[in-house]
PDB file of the backbone (N, CA, C, O) and the ligand in Angstrom, with CONECT records:
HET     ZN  A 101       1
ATOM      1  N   UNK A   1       2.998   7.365 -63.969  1.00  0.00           N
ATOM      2  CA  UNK A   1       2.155   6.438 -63.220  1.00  0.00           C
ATOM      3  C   UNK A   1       1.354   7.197 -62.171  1.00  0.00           C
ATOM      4  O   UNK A   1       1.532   8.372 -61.849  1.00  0.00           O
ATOM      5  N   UNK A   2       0.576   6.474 -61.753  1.00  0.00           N
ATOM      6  CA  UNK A   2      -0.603   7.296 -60.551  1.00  0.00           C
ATOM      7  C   UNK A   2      -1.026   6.290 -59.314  1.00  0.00           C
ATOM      8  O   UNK A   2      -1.449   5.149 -59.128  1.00  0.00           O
ATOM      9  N   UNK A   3      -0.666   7.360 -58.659  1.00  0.00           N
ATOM     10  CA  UNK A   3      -1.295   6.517 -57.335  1.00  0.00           C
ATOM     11  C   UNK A   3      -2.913   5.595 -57.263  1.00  0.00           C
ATOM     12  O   UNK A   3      -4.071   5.954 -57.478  1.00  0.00           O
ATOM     13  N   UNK A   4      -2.341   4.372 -56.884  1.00  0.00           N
ATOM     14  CA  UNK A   4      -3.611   3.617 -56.667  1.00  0.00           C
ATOM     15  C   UNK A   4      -4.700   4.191 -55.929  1.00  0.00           C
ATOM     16  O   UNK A   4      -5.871   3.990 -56.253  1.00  0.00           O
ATOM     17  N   UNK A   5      -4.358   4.901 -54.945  1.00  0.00           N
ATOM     18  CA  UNK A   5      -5.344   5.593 -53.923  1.00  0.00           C
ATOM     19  C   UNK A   5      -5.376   6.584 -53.862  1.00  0.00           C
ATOM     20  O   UNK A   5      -6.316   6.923 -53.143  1.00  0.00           O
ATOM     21  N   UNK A   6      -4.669   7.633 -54.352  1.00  0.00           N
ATOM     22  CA  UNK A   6      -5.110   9.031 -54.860  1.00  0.00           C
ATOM     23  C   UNK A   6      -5.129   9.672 -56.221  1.00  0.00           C
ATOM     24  O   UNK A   6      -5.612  10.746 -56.580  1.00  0.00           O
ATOM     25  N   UNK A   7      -4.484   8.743 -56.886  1.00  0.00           N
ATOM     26  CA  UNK A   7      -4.960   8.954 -58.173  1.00  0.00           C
ATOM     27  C   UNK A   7      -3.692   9.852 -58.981  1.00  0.00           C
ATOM     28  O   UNK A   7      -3.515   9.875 -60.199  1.00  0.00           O
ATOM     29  N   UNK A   8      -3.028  10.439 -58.131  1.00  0.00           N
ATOM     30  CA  UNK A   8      -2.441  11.774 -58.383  1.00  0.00           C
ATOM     31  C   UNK A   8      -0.651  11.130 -59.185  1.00  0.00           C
ATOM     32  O   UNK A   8       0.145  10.269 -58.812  1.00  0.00           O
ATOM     33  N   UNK A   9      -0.666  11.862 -60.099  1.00  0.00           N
ATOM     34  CA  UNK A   9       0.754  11.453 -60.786  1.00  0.00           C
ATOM     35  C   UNK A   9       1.862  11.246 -60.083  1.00  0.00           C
ATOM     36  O   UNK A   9       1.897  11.916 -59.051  1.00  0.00           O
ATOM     37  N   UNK A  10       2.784  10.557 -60.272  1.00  0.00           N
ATOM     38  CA  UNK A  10       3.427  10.408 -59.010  1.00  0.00           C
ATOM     39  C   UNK A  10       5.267  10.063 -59.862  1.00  0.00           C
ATOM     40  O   UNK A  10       5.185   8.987 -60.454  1.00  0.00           O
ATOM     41  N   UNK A  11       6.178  10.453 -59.959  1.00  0.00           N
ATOM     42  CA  UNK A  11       7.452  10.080 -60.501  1.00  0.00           C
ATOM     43  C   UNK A  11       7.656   8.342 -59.432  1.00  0.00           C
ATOM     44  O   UNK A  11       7.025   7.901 -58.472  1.00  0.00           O
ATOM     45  N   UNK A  12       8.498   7.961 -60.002  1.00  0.00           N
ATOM     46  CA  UNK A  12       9.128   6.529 -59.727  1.00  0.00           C
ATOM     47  C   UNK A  12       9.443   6.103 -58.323  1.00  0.00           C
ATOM     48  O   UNK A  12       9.137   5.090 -57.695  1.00  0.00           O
ATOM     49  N   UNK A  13      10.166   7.204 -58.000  1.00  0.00           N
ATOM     50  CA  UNK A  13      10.865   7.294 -56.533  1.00  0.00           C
ATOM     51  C   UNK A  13       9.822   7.298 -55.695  1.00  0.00           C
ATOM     52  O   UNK A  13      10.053   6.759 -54.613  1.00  0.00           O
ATOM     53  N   UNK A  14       8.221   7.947 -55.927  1.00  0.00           N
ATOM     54  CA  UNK A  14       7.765   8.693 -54.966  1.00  0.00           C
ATOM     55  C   UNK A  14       6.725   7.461 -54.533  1.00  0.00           C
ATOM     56  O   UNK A  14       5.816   7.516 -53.705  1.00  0.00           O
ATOM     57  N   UNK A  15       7.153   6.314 -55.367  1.00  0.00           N
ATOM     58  CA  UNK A  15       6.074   5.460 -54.825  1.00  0.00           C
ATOM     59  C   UNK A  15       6.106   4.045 -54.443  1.00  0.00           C
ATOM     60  O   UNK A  15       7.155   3.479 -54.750  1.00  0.00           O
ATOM     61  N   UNK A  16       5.410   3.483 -53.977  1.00  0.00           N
ATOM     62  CA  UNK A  16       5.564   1.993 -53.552  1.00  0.00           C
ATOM     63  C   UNK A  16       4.870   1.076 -54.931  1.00  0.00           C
ATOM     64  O   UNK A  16       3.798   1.451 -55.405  1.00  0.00           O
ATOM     65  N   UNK A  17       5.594  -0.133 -55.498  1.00  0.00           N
ATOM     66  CA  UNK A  17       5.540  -0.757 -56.027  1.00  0.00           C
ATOM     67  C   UNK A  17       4.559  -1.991 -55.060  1.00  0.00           C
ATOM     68  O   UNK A  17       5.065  -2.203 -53.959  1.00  0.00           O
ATOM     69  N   UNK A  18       3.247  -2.805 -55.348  1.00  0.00           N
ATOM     70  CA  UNK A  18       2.879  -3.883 -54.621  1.00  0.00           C
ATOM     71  C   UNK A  18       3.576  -4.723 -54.149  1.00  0.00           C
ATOM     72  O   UNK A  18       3.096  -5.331 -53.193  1.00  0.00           O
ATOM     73  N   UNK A  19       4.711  -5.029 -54.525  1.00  0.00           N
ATOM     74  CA  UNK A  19       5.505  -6.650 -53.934  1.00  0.00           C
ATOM     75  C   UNK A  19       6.548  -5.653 -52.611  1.00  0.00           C
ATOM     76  O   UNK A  19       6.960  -6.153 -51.564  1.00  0.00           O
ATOM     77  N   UNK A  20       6.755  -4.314 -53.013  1.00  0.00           N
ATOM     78  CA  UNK A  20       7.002  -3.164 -52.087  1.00  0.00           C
ATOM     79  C   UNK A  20       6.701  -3.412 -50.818  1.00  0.00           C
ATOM     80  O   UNK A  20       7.305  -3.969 -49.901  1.00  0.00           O
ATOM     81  N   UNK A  21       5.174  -2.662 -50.971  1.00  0.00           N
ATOM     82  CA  UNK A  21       4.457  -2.284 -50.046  1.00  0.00           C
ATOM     83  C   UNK A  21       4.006  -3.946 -49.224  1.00  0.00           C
ATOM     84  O   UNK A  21       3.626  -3.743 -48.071  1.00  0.00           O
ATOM     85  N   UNK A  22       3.991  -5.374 -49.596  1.00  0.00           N
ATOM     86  CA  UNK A  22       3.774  -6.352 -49.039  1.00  0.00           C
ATOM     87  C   UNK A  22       4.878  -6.670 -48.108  1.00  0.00           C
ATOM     88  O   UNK A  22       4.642  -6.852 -46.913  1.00  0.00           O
ATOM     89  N   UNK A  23       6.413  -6.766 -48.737  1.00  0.00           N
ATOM     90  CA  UNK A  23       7.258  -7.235 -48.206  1.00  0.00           C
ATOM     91  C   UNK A  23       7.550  -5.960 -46.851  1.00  0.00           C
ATOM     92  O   UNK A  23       7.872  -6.108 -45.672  1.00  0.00           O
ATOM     93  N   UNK A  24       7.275  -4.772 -47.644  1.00  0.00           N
ATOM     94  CA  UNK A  24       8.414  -3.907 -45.884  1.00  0.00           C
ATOM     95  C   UNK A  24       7.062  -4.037 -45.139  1.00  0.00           C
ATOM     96  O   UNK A  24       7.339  -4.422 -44.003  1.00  0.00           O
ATOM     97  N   UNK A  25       5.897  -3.908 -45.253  1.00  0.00           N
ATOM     98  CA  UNK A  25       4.769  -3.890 -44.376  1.00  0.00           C
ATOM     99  C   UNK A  25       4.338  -5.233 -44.123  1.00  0.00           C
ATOM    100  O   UNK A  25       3.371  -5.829 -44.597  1.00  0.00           O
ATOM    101  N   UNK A  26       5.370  -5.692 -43.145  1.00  0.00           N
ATOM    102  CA  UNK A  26       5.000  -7.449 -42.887  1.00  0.00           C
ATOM    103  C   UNK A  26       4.337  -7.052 -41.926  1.00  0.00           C
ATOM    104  O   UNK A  26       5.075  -6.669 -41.018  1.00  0.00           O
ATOM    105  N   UNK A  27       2.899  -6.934 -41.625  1.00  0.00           N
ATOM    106  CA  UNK A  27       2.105  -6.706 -41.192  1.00  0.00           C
ATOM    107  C   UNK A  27       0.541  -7.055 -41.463  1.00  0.00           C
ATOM    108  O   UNK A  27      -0.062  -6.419 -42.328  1.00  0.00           O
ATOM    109  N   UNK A  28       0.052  -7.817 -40.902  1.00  0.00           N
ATOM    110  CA  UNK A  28      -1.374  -8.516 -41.473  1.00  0.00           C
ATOM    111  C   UNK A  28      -2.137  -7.782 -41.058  1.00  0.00           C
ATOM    112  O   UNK A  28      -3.132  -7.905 -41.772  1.00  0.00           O
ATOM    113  N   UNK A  29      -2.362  -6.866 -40.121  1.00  0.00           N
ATOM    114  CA  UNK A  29      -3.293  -5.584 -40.463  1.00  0.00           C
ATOM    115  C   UNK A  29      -3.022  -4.957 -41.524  1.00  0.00           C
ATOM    116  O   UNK A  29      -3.899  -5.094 -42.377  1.00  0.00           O
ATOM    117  N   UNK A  30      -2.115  -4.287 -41.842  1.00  0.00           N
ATOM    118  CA  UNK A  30      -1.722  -3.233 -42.543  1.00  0.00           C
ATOM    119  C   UNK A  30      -2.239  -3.984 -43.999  1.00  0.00           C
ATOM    120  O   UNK A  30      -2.936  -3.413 -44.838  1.00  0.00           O
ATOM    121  N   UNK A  31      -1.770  -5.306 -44.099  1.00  0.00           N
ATOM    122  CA  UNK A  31      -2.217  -6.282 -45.593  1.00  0.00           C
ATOM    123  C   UNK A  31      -3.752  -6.128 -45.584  1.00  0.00           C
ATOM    124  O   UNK A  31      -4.182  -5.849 -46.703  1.00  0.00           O
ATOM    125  N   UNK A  32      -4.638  -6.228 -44.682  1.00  0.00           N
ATOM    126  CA  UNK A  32      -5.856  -5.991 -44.350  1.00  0.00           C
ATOM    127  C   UNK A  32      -6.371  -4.840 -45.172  1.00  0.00           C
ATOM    128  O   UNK A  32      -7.202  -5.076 -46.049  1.00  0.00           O
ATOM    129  N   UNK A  33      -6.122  -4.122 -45.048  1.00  0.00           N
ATOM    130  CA  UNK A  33      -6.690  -2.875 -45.277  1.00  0.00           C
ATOM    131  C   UNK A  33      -7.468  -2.792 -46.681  1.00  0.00           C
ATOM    132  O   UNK A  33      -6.840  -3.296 -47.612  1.00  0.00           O
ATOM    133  N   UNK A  34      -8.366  -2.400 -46.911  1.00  0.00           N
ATOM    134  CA  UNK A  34      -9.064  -2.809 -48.367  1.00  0.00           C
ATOM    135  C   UNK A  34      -8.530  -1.810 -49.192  1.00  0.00           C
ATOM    136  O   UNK A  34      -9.108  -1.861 -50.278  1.00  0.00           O
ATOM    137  N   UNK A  35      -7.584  -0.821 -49.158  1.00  0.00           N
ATOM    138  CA  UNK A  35      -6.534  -0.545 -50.505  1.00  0.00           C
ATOM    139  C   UNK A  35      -5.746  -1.384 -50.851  1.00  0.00           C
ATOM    140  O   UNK A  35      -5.822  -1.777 -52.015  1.00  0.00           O
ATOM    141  N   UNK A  36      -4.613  -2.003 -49.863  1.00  0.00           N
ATOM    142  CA  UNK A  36      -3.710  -2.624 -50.270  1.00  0.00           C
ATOM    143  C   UNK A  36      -4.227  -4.173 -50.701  1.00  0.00           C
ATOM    144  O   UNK A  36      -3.725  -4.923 -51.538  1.00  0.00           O
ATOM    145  N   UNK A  37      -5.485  -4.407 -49.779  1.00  0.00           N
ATOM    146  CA  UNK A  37      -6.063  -6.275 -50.599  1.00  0.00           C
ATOM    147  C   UNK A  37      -6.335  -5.923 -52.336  1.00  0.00           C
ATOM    148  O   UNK A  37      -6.145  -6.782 -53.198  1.00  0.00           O
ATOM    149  N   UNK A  38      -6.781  -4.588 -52.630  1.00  0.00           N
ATOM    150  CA  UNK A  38      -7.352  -4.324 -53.827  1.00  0.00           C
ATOM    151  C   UNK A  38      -6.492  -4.129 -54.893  1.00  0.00           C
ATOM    152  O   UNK A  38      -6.829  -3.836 -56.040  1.00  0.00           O
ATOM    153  N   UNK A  39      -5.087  -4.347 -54.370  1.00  0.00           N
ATOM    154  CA  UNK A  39      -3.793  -3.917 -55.383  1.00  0.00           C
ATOM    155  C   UNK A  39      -3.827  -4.855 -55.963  1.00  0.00           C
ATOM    156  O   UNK A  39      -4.251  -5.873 -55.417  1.00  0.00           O
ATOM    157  N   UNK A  40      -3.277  -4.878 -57.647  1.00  0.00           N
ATOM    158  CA  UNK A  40      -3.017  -5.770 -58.391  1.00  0.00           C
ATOM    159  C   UNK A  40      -1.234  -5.647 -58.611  1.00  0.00           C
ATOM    160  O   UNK A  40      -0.406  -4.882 -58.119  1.00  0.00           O
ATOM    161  N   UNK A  41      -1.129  -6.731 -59.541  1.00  0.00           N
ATOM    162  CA  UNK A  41       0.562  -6.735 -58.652  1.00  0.00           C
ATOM    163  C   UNK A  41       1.065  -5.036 -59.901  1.00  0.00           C
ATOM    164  O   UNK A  41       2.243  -4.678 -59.916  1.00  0.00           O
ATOM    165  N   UNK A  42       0.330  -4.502 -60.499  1.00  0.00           N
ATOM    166  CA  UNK A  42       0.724  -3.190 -60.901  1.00  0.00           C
ATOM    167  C   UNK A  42       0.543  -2.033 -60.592  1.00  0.00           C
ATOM    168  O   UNK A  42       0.621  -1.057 -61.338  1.00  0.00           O
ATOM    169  N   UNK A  43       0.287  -2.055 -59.462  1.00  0.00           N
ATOM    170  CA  UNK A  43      -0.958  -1.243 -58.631  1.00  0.00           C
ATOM    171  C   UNK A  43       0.888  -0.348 -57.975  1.00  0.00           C
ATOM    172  O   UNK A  43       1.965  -0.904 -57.761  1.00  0.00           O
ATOM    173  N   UNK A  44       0.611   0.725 -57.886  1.00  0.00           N
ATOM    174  CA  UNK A  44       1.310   1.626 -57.172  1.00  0.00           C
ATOM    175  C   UNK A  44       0.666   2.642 -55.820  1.00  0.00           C
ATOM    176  O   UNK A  44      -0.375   3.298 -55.801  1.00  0.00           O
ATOM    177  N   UNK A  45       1.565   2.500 -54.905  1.00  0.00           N
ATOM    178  CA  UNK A  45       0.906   3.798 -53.895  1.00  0.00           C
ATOM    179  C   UNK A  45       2.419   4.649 -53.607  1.00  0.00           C
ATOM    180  O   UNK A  45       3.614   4.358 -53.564  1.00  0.00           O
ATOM    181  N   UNK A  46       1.583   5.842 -53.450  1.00  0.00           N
ATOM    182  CA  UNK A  46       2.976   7.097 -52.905  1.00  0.00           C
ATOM    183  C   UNK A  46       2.933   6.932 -51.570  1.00  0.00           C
ATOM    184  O   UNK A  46       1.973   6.410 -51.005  1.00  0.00           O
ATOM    185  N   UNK A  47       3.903   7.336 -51.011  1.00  0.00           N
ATOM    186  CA  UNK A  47       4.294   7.368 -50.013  1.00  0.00           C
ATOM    187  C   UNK A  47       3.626   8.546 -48.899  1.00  0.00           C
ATOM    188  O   UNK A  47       4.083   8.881 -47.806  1.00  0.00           O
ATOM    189  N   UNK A  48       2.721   8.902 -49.409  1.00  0.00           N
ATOM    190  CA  UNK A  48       1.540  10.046 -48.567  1.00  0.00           C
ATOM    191  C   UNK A  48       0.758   9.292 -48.445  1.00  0.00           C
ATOM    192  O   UNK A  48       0.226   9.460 -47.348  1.00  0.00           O
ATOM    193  N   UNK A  49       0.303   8.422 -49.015  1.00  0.00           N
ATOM    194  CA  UNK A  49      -1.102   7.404 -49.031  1.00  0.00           C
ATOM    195  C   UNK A  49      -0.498   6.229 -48.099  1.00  0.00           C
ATOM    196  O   UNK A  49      -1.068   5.758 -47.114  1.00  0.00           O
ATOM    197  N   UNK A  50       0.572   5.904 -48.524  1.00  0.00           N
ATOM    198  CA  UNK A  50       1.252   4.440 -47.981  1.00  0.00           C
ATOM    199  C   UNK A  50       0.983   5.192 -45.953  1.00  0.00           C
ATOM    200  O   UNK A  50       0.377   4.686 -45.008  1.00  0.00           O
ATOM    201  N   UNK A  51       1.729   6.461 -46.058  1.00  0.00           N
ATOM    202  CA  UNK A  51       1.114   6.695 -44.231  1.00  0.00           C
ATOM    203  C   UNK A  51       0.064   7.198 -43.876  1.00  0.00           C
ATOM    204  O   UNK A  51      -0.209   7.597 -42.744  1.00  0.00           O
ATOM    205  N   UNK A  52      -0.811   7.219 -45.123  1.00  0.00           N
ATOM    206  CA  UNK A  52      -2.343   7.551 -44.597  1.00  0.00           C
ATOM    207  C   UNK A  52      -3.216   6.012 -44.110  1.00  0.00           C
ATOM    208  O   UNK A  52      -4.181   5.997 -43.345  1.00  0.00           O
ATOM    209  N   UNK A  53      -2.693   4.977 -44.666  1.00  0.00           N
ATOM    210  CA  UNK A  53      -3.119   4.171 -44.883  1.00  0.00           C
ATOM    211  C   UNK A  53      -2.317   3.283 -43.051  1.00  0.00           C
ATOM    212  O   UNK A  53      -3.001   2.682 -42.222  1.00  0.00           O
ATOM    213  N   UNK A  54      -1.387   3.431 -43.000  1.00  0.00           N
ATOM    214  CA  UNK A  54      -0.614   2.931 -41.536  1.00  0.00           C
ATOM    215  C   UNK A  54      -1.101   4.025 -40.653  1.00  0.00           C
ATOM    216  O   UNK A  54      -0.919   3.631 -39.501  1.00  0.00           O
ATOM    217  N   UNK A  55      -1.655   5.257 -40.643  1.00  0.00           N
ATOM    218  CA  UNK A  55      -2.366   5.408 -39.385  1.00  0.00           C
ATOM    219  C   UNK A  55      -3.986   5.409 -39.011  1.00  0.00           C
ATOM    220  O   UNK A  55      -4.635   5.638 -37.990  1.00  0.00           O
ATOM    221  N   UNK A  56      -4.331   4.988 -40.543  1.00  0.00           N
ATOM    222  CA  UNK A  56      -5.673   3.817 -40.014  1.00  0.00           C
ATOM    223  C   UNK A  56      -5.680   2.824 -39.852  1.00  0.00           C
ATOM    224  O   UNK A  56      -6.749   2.214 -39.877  1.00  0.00           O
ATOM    225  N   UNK A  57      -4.495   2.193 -39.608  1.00  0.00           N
ATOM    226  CA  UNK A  57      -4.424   0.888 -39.408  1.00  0.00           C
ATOM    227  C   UNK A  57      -3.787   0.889 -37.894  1.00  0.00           C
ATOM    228  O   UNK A  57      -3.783  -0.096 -37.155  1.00  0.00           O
ATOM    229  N   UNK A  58      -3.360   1.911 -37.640  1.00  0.00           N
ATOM    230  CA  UNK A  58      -2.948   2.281 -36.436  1.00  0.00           C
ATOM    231  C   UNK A  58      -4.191   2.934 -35.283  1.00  0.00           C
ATOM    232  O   UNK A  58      -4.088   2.880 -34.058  1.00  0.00           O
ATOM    233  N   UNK A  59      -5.177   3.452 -35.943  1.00  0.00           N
ATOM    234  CA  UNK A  59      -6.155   3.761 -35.724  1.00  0.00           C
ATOM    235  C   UNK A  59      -7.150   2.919 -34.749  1.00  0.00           C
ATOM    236  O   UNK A  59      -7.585   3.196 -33.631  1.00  0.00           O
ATOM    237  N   UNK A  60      -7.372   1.633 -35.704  1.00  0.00           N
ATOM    238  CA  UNK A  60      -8.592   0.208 -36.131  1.00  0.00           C
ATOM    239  C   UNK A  60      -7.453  -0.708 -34.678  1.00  0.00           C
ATOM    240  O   UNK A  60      -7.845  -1.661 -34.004  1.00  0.00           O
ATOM    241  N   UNK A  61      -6.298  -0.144 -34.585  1.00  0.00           N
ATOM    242  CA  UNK A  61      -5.910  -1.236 -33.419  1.00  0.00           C
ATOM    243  C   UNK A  61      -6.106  -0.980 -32.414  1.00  0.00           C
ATOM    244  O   UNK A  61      -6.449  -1.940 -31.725  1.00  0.00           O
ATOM    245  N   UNK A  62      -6.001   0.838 -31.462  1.00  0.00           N
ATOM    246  CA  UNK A  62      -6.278   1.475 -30.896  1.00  0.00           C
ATOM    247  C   UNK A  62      -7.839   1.046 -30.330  1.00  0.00           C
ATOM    248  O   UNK A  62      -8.429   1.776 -29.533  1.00  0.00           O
TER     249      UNK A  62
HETATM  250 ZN    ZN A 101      -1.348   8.565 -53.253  1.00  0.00          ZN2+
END
């Protein structure tokens, strides 16, 4: 499988599943973000992207 947002192959462990990344990031910024609105519920992100993605969202609050 491959990362939704980098594209890059990624084993099982290394990544966030969508219903994942919604439920631990109860966060309506972080849901905001136009990667994660753009996920379909098969959509995967790794966990390099998943905190690239929380410190622009950390960023945009700043
Ligand atoms: Zn990635």
């Amino acid at each position: 499988m491959n990362c939704f947002v980098c594209s890059k192959k990624k084993e099982d462990f290394e990544v966030w599943h969508n219903k994942v990344v919604i439920a631990a990031t109860y966060d309506s910024e972080f849901q905001n973000n136009e990667y994660v609105q753009n996920m379909s519920d098969k959509s995967i992100i790794c966990h390099d992207c998943i905190l690239t993605i929380k410190n622009q969202v950390d960023e945009n609050i700043k």
